[in-house]
C-alpha positions as CSV (number, residue, x, y, z in Angstrom):
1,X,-43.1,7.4,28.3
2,X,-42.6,10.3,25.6
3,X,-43.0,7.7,22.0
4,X,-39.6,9.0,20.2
5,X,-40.0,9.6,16.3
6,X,-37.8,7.2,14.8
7,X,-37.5,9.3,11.9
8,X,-33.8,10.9,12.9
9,X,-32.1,8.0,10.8
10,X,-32.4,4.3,10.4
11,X,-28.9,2.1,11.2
12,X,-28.0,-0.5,9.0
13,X,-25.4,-3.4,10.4
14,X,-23.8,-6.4,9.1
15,X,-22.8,-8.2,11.7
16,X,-21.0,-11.9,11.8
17,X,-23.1,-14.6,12.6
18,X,-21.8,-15.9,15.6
19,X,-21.7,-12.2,16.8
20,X,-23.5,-11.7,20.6
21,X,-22.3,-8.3,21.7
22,X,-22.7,-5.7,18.8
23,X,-26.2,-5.8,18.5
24,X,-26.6,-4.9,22.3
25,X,-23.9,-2.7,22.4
26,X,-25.5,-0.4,19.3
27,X,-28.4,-0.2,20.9
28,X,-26.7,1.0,24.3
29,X,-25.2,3.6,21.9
30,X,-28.1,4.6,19.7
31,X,-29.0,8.3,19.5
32,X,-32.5,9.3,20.0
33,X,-35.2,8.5,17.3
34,X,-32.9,6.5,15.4
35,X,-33.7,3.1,15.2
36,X,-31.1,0.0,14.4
37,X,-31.2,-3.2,11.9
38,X,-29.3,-5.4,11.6
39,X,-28.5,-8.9,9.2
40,X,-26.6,-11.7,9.9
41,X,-23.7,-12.6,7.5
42,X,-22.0,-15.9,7.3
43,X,-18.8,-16.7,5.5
44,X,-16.6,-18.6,8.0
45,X,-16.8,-21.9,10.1
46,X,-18.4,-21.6,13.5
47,X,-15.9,-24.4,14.9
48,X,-12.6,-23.1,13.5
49,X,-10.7,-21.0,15.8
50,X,-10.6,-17.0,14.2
51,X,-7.5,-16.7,12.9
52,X,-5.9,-14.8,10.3
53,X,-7.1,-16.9,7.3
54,X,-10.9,-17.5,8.4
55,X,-11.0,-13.6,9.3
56,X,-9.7,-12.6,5.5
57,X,-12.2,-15.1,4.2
58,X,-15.0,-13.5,5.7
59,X,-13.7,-10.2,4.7
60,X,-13.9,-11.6,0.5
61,X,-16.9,-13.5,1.1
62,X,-19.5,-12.2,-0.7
63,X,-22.5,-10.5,0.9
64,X,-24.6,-9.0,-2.0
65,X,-27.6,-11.0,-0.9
66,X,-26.9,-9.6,3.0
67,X,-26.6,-6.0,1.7
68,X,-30.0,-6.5,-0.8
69,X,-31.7,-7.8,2.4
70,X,-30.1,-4.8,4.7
71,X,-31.0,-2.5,2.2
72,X,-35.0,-3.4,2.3
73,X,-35.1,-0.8,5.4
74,X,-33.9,2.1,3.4
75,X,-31.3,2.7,5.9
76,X,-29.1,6.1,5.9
77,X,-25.8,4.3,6.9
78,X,-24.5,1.0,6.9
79,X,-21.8,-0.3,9.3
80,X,-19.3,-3.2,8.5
81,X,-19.4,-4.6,11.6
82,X,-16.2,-6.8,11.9
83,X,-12.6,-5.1,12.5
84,X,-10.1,-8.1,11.5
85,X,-12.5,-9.0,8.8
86,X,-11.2,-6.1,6.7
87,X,-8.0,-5.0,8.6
88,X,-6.3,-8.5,7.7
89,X,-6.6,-7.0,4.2
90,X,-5.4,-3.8,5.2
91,X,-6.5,-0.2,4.6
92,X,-7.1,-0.3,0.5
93,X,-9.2,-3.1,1.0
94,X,-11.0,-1.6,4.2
95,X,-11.6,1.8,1.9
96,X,-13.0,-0.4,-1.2
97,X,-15.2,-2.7,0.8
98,X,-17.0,0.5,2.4
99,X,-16.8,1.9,-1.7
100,X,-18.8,-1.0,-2.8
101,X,-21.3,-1.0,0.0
102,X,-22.2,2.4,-0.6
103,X,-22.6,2.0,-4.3
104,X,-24.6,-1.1,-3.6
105,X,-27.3,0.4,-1.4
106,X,-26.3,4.3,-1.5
107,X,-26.1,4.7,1.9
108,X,-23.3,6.3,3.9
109,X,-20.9,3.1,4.4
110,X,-18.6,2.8,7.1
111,X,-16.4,-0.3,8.3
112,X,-15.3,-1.1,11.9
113,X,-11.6,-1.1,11.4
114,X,-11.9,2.8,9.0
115,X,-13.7,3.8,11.8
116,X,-11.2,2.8,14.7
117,X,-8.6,4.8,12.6
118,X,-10.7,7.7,11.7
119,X,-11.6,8.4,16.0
120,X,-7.9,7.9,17.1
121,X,-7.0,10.2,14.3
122,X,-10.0,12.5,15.7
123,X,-8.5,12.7,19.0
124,X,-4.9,13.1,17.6
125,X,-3.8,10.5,19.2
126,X,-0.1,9.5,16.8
127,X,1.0,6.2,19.5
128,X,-1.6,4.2,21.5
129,X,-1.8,0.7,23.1
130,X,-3.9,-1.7,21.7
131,X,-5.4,-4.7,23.3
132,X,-7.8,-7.5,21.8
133,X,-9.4,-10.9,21.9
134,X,-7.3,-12.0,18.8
135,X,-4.7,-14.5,17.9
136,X,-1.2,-13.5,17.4
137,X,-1.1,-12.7,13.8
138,X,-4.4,-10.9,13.4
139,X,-2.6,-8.3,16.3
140,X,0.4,-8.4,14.0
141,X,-1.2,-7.4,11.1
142,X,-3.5,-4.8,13.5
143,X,-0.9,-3.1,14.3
144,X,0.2,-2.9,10.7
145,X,-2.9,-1.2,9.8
146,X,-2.2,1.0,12.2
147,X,1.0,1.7,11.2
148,X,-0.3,2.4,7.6
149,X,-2.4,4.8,8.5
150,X,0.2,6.6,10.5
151,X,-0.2,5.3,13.8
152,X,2.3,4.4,16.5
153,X,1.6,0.7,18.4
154,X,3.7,1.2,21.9
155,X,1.9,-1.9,23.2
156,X,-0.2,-4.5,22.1
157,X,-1.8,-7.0,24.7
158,X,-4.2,-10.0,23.9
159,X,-5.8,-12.3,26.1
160,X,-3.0,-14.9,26.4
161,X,-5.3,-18.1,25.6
162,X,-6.9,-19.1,22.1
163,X,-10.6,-17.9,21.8
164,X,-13.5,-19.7,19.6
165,X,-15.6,-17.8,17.8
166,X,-17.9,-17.6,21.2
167,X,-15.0,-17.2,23.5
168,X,-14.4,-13.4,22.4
169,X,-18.2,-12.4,22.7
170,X,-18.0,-14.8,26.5
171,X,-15.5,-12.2,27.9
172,X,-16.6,-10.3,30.6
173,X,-16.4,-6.6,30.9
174,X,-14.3,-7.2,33.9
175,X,-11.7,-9.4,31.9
176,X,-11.2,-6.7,29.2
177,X,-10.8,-3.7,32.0
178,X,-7.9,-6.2,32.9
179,X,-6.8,-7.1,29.1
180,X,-6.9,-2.9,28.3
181,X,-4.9,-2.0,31.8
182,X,-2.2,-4.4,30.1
183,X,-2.4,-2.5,26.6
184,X,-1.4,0.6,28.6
185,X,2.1,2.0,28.1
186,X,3.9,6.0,29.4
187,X,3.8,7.2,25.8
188,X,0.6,5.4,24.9
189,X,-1.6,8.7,24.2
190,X,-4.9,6.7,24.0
191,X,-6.1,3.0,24.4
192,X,-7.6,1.2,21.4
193,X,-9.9,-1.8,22.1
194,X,-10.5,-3.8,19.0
195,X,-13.2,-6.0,18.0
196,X,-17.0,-5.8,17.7
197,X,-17.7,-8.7,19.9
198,X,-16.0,-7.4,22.7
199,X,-17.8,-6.4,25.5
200,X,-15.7,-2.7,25.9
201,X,-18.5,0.1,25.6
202,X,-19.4,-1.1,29.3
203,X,-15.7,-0.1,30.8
204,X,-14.6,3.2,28.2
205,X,-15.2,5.6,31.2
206,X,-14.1,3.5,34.0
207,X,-10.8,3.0,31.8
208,X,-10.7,6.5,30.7
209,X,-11.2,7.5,34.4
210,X,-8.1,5.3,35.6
211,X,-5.5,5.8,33.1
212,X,-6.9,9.8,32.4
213,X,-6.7,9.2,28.7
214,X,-8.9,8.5,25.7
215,X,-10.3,4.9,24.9
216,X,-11.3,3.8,21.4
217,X,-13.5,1.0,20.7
218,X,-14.6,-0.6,17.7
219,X,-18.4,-0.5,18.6
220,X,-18.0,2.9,19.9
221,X,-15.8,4.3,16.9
222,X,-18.5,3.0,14.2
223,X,-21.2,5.3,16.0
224,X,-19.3,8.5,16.6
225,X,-18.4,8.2,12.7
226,X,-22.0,7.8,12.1
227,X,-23.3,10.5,14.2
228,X,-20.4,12.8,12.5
229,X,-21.2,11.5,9.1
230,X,-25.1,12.4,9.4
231,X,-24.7,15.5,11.8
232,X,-26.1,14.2,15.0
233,X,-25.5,15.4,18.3
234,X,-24.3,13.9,21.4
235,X,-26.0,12.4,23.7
236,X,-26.5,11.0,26.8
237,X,-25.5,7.3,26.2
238,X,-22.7,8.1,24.5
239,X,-19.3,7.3,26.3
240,X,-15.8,8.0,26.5
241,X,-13.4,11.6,25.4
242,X,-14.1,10.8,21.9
243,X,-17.8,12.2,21.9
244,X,-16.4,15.7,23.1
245,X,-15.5,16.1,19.2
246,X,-18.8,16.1,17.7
């Protein structure tokens, strides 16, 4: 085995707690000699159900101590890795958040949910369907962010049962082929899969190779804004449409 360098660019994430699938899913998507690390942060009760309020409070919570710790690695970017934790806010609270983050570690900052927007935009998609793990009123407000930022929702699906904060991570890739099949619409021009705990990296290109169009995720969006944001070039792991526009 040829040792890589691990000198292309280091990957900083904050990731929620309770969080199983974004650390394995960033490392099915890391580019070459690049390396990943990631910290914990808290900020919400494992037992309450995710809704709304417990999203927006992790969101405000403060994570100054997670960044100083993230920050020891020196990394080049730093990903906000939970969607409804900033879009519950909305988009000037999603743009400050990744403001603040830069200015407290001064590396290139990028959130979930800005990212989501920024690779739909990329593929210039205007109306999508839009499927998650989420409760009813973090969709609503979803699709508000969306709306903001000048995107159409034609269809919104979500799993039809209440999920704990394991139960999103515990859905098989199976169940959200299913759950983004349902998101699907005639003028839907791509498919957007929110949430970093969701297991959708695994299914983009089977999805994208039954509907034949696009699928954004929000794993999959924080890397392509990262490898655009620091100039690196596709690469073999990397799935779905929205890599052809690097």
């Amino acid at each position: 085995m040829t040792p890589e360098t691990r000198t292309r660019a280091k990957i900083g994430v904050l990731v929620p707690f309770t969080n199983t699938n974004l650390e394995p899913d960033m490392e099915l998507l890391r580019p070459p000699n690049c390396t990943v690390h990631f910290q914990r942060m808290g900020g919400y009760d494992v037992d309450e159900i995710p809704g709304s309020d417990q999203m927006a409070g992790l969101g405000a919570s403060d994570i100054s101590g997670d960044l100083y710790l993230l920050s020891g690695v020196r990394p080049d970017v730093i990903l906000y890795g939970c969607t409804s934790a900033t879009l519950t806010h909305g988009p000037e609270f999603d743009a400050e958040l990744a403001i603040k983050i830069k200015a407290g570690s001064g590396a290139v900052s990028l959130t979930a949910a800005g990212s989501l927007i920024h690779a739909i935009k990329t593929l210039g998609a205007a109306k999508v369907g839009f499927a998650s793990p989420y409760l009813g009123e973090i969709n609503v407000q979803a699709m508000d962010f969306l709306r903001i930022n000048g995107i159409e929702t034609v269809n919104c699906a979500d799993i039809g049962r209440p999920l704990g904060n394991y139960g999103q991570g515990e859905l098989t890739p199976d169940e959200v082929y299913a759950l983004a099949l349902q998101a699907d619409h005639p003028e839907a021009e791509a498919i957007v899969l929110s949430c970093t705990d969701m297991r959708s990296v695994e299914v983009i290109e089977r999805l994208e190779n039954t509907l034949g169009k696009p699928v954004v995720t929000s794993n999959q969006a924080m890397m392509f804004s990262l490898m655009q944001a620091l100039s690196i070039a596709r690469h073999d792991r990397a799935p779905g449409q929205l890599f052809d526009h690097l």
